[in-house]
N, C-alpha and C positions, 0 to 999 in steps of 0.2 A: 668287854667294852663294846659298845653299840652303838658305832657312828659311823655310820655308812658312807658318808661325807668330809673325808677326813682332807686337812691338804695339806703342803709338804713339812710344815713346822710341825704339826702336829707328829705326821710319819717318823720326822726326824726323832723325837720325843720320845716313840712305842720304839724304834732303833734302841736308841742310846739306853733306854730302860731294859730290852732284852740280853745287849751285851753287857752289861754291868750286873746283870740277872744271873747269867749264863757264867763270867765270871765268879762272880760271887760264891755260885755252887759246886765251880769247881776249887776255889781256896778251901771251904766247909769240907768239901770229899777229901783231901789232903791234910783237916785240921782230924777229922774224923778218923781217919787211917791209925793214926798217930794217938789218938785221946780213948779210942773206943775198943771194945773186945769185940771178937771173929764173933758169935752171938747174936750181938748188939746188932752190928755190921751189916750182915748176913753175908759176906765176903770173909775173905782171911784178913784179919789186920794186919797191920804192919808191911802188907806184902811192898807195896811202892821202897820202905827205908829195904828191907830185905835185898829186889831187885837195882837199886841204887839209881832208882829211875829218878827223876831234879821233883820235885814240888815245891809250892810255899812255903810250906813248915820248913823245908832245906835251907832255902835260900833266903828266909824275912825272920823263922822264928816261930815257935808256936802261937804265943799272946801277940805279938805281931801279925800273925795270917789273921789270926780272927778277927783284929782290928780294920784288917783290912777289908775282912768280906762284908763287916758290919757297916763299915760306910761306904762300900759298894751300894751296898742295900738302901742305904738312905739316900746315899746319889737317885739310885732308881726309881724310890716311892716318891724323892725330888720332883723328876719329870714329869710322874703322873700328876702332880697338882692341879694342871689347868684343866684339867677333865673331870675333879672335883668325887662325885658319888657313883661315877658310872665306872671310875677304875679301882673300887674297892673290893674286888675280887682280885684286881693283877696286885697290889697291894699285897693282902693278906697271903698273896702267894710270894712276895719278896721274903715277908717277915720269917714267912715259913722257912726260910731257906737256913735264916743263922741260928732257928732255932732245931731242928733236923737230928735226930740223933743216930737216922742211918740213913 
């Protein structure tokens, strides 16, 4: 994004689009844990349900987490709108996130 000139609604906007980003990728690491093999991963699977650490899939569901991170994602490419063509790189990088297979 290349605006040098930004001001605070806008700031507010790239905020709210990176924690809903940032979320997002971390519901996807916890849908992945869960849906994908050590391989795939390049981690061990499973290890979060193994260590009985809390994640999304625990606590919402699997098809639930993912529901969720997906309109995470759409919240965020939300925000970008009024910046139109200049944020379609932060964009393609939301979409990336629910599509991610490691």
């Amino acid at each position: 994004l290349a605006c040098p000139d930004l001001g605070d609604e806008d700031l507010q906007r790239l905020d709210g689009y990176a924690r809903k980003l940032g979320l997002a990728f971390q519901v996807i690491d916890d849908v992945l844990d869960c849906e994908a093999d050590t391989a795939t991963l390049g981690k061990t699977a499973g290890k979060d349900a193994d260590n009985d650490k809390p994640t999304y899939v625990k606590l919402m569901g699997l098809e639930p987490a993912r529901r969720y991170a997906e309109d995470l994602v759409a919240e965020a490419v939300a925000l970008l709108a009024p910046f139109g063509e200049k944020a379609g790189y932060l964009q393609a990088l939301a979409e990336f996130v629910t599509a991610r297979k490691h």
